[in-house]
C-alpha positions as CSV (number, residue, x, y, z in Angstrom):
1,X,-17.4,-2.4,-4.8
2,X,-14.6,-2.6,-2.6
3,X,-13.8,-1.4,0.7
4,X,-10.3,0.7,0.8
5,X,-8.4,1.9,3.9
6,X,-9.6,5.5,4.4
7,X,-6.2,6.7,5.3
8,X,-4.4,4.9,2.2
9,X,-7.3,6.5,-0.3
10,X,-6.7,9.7,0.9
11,X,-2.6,9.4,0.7
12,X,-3.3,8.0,-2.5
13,X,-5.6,10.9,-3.7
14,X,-2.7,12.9,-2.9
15,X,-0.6,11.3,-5.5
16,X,-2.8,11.2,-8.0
17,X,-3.6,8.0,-8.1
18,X,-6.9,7.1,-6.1
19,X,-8.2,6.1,-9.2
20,X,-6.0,2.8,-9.6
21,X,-7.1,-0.4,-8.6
22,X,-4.2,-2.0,-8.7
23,X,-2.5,0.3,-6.5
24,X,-5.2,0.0,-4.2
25,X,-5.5,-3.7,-3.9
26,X,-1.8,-4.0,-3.0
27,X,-1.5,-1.6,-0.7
28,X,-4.5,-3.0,1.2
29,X,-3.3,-6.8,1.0
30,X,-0.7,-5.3,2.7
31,X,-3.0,-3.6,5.3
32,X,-4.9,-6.7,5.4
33,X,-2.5,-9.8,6.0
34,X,-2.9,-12.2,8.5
35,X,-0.3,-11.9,11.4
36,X,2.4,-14.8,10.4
37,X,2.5,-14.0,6.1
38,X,5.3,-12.9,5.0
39,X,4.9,-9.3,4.0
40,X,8.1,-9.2,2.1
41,X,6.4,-11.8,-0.5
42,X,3.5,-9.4,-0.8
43,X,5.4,-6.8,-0.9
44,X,7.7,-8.4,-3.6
45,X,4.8,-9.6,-5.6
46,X,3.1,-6.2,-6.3
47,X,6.4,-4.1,-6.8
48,X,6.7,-4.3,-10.2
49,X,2.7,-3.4,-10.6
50,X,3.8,-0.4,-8.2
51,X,6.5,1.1,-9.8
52,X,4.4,1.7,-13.1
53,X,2.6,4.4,-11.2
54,X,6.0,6.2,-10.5
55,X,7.9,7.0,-7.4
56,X,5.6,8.6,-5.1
57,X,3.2,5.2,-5.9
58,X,6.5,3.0,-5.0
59,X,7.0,5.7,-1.8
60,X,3.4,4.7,-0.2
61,X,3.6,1.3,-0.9
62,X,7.3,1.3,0.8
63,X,5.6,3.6,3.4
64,X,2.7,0.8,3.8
65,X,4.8,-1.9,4.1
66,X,6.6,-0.3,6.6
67,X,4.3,0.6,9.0
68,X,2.7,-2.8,8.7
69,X,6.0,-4.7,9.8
70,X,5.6,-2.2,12.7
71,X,8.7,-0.3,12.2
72,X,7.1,3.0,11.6
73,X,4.3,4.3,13.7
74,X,2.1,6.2,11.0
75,X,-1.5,8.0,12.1
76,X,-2.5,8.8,8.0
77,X,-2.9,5.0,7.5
């Protein structure tokens, strides 16, 4: 099984939407990429699986991405 961010499983319990995967793997590659990737690549390449879990799915992701690029300084993730 794999391991989740305990902060992003609990935003994304939330939401409603714990339960999806997909969801769950993007956000994390998110969480998880090295220093020097681009995150805008990741973050363009899972936006479309994103958006079919509605606009508080596409709000976390956007929140994730975020706060990984170090712009916002977030203690739930």
């Amino acid at each position: 099984m794999k391991s989740y961010n305990a902060g992003l499983v609990q935003r994304a319990n939330k939401i409603g939407i714990v339960t999806e995967a997909a969801f769950l793997d993007a956000c994390q590659e998110l969480l998880e990429a090295p220093t020097l990737v681009d995150l805008g690549s990741i973050f363009s390449a899972h936006l479309g699986t994103v958006r079919l879990f509605g606009g508080d799915a596409v709000a976390l992701f956007t929140e994730v991405h975020t706060f990984r690029k170090g712009e916002l300084r977030c203690t739930r993730l």
